[in-house]
Backbone as JSON Lines, residues from 0, in Angstrom:
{"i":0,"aa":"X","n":[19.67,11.12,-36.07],"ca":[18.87,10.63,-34.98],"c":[17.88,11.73,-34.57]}
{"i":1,"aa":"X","n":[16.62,11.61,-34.26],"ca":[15.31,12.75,-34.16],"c":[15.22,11.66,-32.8]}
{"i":2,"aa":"X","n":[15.12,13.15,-31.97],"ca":[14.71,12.53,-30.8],"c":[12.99,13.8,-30.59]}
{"i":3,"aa":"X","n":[11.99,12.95,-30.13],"ca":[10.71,13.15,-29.7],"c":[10.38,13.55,-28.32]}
{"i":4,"aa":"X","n":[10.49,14.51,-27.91],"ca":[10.51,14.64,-26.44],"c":[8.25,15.05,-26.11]}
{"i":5,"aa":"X","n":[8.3,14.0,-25.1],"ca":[6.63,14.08,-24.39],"c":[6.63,15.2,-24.64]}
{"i":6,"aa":"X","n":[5.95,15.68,-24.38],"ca":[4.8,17.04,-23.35],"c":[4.63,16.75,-22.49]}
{"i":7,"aa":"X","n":[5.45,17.91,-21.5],"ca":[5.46,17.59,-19.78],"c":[4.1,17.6,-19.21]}
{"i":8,"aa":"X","n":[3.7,17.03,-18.11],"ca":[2.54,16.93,-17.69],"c":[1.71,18.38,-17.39]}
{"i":9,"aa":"X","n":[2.81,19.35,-16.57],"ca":[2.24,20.13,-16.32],"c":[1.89,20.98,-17.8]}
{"i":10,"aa":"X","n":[2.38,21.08,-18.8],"ca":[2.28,22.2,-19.81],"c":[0.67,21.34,-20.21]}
{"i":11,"aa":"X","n":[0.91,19.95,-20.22],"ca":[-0.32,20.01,-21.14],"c":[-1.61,19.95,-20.22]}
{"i":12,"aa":"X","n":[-1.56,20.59,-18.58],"ca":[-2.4,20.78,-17.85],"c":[-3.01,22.1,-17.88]}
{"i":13,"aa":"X","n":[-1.45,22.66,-18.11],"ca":[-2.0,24.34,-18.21],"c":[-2.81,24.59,-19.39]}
{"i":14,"aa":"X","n":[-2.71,23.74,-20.46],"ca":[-3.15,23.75,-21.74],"c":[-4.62,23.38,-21.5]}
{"i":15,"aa":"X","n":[-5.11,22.98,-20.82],"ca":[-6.22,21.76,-20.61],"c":[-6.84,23.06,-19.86]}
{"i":16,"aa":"X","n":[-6.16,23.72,-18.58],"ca":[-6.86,24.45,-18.14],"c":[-7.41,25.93,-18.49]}
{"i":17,"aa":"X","n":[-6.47,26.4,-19.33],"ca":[-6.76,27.64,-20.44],"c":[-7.96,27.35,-21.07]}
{"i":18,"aa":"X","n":[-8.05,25.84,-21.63],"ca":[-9.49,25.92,-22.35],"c":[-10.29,25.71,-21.45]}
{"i":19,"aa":"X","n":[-10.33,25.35,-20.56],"ca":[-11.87,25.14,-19.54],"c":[-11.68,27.0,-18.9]}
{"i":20,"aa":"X","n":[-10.93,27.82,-18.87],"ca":[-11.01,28.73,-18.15],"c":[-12.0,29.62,-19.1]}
{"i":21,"aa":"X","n":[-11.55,29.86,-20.69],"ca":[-12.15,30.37,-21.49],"c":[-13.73,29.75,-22.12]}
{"i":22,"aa":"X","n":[-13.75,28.95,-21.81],"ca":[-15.12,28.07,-21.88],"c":[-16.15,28.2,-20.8]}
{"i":23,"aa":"X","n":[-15.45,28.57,-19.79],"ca":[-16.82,28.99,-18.22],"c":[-16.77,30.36,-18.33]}
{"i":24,"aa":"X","n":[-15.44,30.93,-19.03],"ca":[-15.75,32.59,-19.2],"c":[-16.83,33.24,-19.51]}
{"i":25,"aa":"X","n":[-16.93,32.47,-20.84],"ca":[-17.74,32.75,-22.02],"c":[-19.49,32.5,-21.17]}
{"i":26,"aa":"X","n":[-19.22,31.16,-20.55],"ca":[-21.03,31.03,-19.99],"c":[-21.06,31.9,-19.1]}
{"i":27,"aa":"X","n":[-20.29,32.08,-18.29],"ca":[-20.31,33.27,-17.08],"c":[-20.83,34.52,-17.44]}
{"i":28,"aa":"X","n":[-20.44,34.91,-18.94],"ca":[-20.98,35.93,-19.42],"c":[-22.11,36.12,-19.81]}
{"i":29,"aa":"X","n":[-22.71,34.85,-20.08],"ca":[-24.04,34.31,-20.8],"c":[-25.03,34.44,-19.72]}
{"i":30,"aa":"X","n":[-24.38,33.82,-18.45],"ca":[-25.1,34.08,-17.23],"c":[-25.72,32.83,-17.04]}
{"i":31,"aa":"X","n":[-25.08,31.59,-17.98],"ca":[-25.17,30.38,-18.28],"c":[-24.76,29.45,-16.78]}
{"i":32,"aa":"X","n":[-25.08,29.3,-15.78],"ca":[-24.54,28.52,-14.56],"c":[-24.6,26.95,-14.71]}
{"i":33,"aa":"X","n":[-25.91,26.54,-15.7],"ca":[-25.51,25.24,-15.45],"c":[-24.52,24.88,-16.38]}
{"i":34,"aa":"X","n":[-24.11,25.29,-17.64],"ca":[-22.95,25.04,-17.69],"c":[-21.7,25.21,-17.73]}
{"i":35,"aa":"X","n":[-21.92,26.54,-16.58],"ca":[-20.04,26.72,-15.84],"c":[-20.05,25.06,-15.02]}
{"i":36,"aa":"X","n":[-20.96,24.91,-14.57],"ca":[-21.06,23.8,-13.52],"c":[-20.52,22.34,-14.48]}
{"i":37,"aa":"X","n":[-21.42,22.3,-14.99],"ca":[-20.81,20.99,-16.33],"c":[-19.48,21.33,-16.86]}
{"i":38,"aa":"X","n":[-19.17,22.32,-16.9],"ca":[-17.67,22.28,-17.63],"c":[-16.71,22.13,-16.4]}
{"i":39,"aa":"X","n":[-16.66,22.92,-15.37],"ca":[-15.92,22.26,-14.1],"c":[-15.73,20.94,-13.46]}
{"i":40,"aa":"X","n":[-17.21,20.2,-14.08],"ca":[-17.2,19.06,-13.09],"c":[-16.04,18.0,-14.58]}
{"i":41,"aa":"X","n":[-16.22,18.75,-15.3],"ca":[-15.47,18.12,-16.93],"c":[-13.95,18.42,-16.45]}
{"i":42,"aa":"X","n":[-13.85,19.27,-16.4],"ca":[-12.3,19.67,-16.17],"c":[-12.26,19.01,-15.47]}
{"i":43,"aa":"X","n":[-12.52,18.93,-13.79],"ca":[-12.16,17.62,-13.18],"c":[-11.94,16.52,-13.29]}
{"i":44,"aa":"X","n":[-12.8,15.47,-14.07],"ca":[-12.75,14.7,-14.56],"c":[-11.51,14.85,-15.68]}
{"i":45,"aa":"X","n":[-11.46,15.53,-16.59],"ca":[-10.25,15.22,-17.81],"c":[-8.88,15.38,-17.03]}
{"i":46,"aa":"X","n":[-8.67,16.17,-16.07],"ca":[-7.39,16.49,-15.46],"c":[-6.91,15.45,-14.35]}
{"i":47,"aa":"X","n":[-7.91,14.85,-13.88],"ca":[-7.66,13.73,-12.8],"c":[-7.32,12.71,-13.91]}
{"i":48,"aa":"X","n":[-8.1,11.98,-15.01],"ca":[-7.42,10.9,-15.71],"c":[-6.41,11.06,-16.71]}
{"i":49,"aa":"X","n":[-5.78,12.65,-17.09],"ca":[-4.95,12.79,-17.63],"c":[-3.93,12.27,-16.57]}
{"i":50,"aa":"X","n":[-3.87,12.94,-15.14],"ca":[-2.47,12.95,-14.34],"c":[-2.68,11.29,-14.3]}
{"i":51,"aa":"X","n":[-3.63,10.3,-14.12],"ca":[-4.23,9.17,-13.85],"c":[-3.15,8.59,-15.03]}
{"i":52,"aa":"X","n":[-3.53,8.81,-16.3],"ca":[-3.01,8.18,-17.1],"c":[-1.37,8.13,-17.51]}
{"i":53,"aa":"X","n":[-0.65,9.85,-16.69],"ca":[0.51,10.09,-17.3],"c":[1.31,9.15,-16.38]}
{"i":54,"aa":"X","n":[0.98,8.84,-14.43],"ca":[1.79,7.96,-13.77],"c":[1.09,6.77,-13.88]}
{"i":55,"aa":"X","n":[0.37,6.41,-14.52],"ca":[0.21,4.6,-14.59],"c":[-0.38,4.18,-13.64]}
{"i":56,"aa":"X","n":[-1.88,5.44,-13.51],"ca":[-2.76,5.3,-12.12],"c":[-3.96,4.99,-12.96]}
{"i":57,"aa":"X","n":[-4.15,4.85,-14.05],"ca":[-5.38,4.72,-14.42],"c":[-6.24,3.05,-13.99]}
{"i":58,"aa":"X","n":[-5.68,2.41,-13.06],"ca":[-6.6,1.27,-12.64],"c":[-7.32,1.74,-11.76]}
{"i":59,"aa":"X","n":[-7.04,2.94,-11.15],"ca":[-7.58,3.57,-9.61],"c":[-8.65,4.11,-9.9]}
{"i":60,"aa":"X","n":[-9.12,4.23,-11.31],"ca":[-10.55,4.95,-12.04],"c":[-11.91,4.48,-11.84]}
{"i":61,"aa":"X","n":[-12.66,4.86,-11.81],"ca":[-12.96,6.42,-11.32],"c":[-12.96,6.1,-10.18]}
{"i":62,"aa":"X","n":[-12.42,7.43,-9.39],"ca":[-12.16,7.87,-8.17],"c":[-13.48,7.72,-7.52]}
{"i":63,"aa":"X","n":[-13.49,7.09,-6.2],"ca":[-14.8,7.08,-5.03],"c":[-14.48,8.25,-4.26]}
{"i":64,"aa":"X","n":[-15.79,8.54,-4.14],"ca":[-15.78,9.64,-2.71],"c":[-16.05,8.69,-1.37]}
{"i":65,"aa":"X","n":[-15.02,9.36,-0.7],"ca":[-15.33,8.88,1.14],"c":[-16.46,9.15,1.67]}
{"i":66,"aa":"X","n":[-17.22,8.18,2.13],"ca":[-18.66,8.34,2.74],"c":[-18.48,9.1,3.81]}
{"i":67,"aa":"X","n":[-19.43,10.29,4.12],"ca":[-18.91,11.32,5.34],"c":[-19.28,10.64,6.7]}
């Protein structure tokens, strides 16, 4: 019997976030701002519909902002 165990949510967040950390590094160094900015607003986006998708929230997509 082979049992398959997930990938816990958080590991494959930290995973998700290592590469966006090393990816704005790199422009940061470049002196590249618009796309630290594009890759943050990315990470946001991939990490909200990952957690979205792992509890069975993905009908709630995409998220609205509250009118101020």
């Amino acid at each position: 019997m082979t049992t398959t165990l997930k990938p816990r949510l958080i590991d494959d967040l930290n995973t998700l976030h290592a590469s966006y950390v090393s990816a704005i590094n790199t422009a940061v160094a470049d002196d590249d701002m618009a796309t630290v900015n594009e890759l943050a607003a990315a990470y946001d986006r991939e990490a909200t519909e990952m957690v979205a998708a792992r509890e069975g929230k993905s009908h709630l997509l995409p998220l609205m902002r509250r009118a101020a």
